[in-house]
C-alpha positions as a Markdown table, in Angstrom:
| # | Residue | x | y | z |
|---|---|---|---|---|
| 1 | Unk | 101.8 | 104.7 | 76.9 |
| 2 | Unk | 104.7 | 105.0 | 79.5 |
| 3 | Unk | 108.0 | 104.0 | 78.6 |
| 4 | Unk | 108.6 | 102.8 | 81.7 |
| 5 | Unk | 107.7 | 100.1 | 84.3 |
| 6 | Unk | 108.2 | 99.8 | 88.2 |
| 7 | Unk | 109.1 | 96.6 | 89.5 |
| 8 | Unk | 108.2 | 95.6 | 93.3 |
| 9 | Unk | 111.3 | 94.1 | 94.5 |
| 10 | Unk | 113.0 | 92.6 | 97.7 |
| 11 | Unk | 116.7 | 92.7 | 97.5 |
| 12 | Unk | 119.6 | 92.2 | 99.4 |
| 13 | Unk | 123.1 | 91.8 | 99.5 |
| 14 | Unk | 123.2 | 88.6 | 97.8 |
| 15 | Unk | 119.5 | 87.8 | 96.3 |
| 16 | Unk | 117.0 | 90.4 | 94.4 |
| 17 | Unk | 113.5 | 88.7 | 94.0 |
| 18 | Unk | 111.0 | 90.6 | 91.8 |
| 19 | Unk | 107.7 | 90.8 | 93.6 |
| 20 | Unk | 105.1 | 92.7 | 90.8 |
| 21 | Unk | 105.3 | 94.9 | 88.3 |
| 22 | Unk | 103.6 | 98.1 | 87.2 |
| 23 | Unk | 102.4 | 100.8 | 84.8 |
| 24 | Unk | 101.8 | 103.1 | 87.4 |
| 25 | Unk | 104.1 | 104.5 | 90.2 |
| 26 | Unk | 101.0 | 104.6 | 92.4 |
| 27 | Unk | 100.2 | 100.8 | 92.2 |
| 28 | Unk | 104.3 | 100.1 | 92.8 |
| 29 | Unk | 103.9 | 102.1 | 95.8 |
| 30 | Unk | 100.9 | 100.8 | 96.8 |
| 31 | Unk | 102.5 | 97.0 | 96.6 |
| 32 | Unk | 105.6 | 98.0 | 98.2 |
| 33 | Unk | 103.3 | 99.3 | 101.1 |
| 34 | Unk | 101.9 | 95.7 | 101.5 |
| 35 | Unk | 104.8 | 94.1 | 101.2 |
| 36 | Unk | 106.7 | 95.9 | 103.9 |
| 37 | Unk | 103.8 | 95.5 | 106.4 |
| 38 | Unk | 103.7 | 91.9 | 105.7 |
| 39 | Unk | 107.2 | 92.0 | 106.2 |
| 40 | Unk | 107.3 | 94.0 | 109.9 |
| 41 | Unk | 104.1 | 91.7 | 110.4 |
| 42 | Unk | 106.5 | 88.6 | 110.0 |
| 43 | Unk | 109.0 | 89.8 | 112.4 |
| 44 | Unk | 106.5 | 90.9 | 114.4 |
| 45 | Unk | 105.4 | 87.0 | 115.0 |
| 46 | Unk | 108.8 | 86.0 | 115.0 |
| 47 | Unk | 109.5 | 88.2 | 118.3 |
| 48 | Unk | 106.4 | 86.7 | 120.1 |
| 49 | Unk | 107.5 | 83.3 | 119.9 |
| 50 | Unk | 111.2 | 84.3 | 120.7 |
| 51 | Unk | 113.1 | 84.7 | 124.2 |
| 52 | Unk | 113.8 | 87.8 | 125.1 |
| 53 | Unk | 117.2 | 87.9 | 124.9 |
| 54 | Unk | 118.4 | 86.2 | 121.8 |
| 55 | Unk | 120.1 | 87.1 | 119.1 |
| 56 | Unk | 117.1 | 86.8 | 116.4 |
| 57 | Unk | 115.3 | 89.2 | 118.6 |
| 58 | Unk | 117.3 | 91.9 | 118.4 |
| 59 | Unk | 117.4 | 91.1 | 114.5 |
| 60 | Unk | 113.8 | 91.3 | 114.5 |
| 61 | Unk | 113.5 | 94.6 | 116.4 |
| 62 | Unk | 115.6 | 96.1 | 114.2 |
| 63 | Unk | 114.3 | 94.9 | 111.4 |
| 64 | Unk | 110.7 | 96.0 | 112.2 |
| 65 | Unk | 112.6 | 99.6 | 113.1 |
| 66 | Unk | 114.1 | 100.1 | 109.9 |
| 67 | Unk | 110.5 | 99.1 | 108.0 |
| 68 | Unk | 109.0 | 101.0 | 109.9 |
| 69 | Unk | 110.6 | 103.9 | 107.0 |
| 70 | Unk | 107.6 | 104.9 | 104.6 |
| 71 | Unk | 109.4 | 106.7 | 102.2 |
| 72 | Unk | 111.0 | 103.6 | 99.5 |
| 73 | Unk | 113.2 | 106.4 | 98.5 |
| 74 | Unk | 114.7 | 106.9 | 102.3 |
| 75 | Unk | 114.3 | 103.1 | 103.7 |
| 76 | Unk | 117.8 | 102.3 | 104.4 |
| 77 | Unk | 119.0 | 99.5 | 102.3 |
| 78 | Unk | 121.3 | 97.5 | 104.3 |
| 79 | Unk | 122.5 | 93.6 | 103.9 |
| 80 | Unk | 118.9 | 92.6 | 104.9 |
| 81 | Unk | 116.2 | 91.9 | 102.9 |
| 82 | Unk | 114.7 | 95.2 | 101.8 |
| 83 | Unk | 111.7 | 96.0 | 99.4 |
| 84 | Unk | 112.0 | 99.0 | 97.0 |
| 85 | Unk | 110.9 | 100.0 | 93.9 |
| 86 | Unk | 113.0 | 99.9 | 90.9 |
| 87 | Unk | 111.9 | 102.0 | 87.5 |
| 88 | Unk | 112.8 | 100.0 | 84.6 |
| 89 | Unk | 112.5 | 101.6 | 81.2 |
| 90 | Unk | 111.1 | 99.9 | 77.9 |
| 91 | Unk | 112.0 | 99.4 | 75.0 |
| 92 | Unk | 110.5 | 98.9 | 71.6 |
């Protein structure tokens, strides 16, 4: 058995929200996947609904640029909502 877990998680500067949790690194990875392209898919809708040049646009765009990272040990972690994978150890 592994004496650890990876918790799926969405964080940012003032909220951390667990999404799943797993044995397997592979599986974690494999959620955080789908929950950042549901994420970029959100702003994605967001930015067809949205005038050109407002403010929430350019939000959007650069949100959808910094998901855009594949790597959860190189997405850059700023004060927006961010998902990343945290490894939690257990205990007995």
């Amino acid at each position: 058995m592994s004496d650890f877990v990876y918790l799926v998680m969405i964080g940012s500067a003032d909220d951390n929200q667990i999404v799943t949790i797993h044995k397997l690194y592979e599986n974690a990875l494999a959620t955080w996947h789908a929950v950042r392209i549901g994420m970029i898919w959100k702003h994605e809708a967001i930015l067809e609904l949205k005038d050109n040049s407002s403010y929430e646009v350019q939000h959007c765009e650069e949100e959808i640029k910094r998901l855009l990272c594949e790597d959860p040990e190189k997405i850059d972690f700023e004060w927006m909502p961010t998902p990343y994978i945290f490894k939690m150890g257990l205990k007995e």
